[in-house]
N, C-alpha and C positions, 0 to 999 in steps of 0.2 A: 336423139339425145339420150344420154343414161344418164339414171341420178343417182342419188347418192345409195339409195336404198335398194338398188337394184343387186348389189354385193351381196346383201346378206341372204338373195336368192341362190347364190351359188352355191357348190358341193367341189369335195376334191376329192381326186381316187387314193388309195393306199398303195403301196406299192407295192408290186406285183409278189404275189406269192402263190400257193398252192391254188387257189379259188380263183387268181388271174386277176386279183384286187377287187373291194370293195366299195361303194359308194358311202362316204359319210359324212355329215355335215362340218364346215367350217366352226373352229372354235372360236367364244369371241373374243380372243385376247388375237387371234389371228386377221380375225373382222379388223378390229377397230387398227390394231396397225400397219398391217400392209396395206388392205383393199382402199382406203383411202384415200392413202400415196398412192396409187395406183391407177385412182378412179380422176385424182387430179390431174395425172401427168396424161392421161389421154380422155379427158373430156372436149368435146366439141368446144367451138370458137361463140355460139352461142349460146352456153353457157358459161364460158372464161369472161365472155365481156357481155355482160349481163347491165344492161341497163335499170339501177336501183328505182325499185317503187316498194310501197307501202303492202305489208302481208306480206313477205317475201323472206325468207332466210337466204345470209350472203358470205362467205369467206369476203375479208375486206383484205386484196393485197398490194404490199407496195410494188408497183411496177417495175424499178429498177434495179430493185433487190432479189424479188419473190416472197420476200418476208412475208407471215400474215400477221395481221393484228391482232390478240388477243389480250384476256382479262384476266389475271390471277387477283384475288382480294382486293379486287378496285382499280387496282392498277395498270395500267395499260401500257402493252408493250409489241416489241414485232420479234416474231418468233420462227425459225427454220422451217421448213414443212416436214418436221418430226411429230410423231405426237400429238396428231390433230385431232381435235375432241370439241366437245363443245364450246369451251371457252375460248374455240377461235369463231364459233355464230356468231353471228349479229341480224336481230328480229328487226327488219325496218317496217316504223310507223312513221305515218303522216299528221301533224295536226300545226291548225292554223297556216298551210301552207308550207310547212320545214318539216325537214325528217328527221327521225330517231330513232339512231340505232343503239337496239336493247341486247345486250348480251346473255345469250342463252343458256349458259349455264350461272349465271351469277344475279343479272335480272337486272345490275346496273346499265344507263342510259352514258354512252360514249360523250361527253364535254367539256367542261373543266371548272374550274374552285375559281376561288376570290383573286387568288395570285397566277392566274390561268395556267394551273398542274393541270394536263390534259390526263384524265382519268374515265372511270363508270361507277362511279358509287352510287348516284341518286337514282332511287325507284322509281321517278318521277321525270316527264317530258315536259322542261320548262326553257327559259330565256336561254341557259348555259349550256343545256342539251340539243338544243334546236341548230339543224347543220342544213345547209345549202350544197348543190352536187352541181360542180359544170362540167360539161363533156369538152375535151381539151380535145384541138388537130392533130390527129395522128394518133388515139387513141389514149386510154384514162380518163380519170374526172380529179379531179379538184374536190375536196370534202372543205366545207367551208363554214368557219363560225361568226357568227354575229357578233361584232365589238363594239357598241353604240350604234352609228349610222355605217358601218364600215363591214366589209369582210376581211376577217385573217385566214388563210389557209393552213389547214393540217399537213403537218410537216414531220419526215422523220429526222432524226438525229442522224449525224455520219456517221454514229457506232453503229446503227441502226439497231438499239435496242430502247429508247425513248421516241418520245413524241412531243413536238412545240409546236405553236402558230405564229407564222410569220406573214408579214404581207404584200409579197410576195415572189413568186418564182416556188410554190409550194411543190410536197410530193405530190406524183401522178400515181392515182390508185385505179385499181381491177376491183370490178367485183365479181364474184363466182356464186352463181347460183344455187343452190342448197334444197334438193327436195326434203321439207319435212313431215315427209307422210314414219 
């Protein structure tokens, strides 16, 4: 399995000239946008379908899009696989039995408001942040929120650039594993 940090081990040559080319290191504006892409589109099966637990960093994506999930100022949206940076993490914690995923570059917890806007603004892992995962036949999970006694499923929008909770026939989500060393 290679992770993610394995890239920034690499070197590329120069091109050929008098000396037969030199060894130099990757720049990181080179790092961070190609190797990425890169390292997604040929990562192993065991980490494309990573089964979430708690300490873990995850790309969360929507399965029949490829979109992933990410966070700009709270807001939460699904995003191309351009430009992937940290605001597409998500830090999963365990507490009281439910998970929450923390957005690592922002520090908000994925849930939703009073009018359930599915967002990450609270710093905090409580009732609205607290998400249930099923593993669905044939691959994906279900990210699931607590609505009284009930689950609603995290759902993308057909634009696919929002998110709602409906109950049911939800998105089917990927999670991809994220070495954070």
């Amino acid at each position: 399995m290679r992770d993610i940090d394995a890239v920034h081990d690499a070197e590329t040559v120069t091109p050929e000239s008098t000396t037969g080319g030199i060894m130099t290191p990757i720049t990181e504006s080179s790092r961070v946008a190609a190797s990425v892409v890169e390292w997604l589109s040929s990562n192993t099966d065991e980490t494309w379908n990573a089964e979430p637990e708690a300490n873990q960093i995850f790309l969360i994506i929507d399965k029949s899009s490829g979109r992933g999930l990410t966070c700009h100022n709270g807001e939460v949206r699904l995003e191309a696989r351009t430009n992937i940076g940290r605001n597409w993490q998500w830090r999963c914690v365990e507490k009281d039995g439910f998970f929450g995923f923390q957005n690592v570059a922002e520090g908000g917890f994925l849930g939703h408001d009073f009018w359930w806007h599915i967002c990450a603004r609270e710093k905090h892992h409580l009732g609205w942040e607290c998400i249930s995962v099923d593993r669905r036949p044939g691959g994906g999970y279900w990210m699931k929120l607590l609505h009284w006694w009930t689950y609603w499923q995290l759902s993308a929008r057909t634009d696919h650039n929002g998110l709602f909770a409906e109950r049911h026939n939800g998105t089917l989500w990927e999670f991809v594993r994220v070495d954070a060393n």
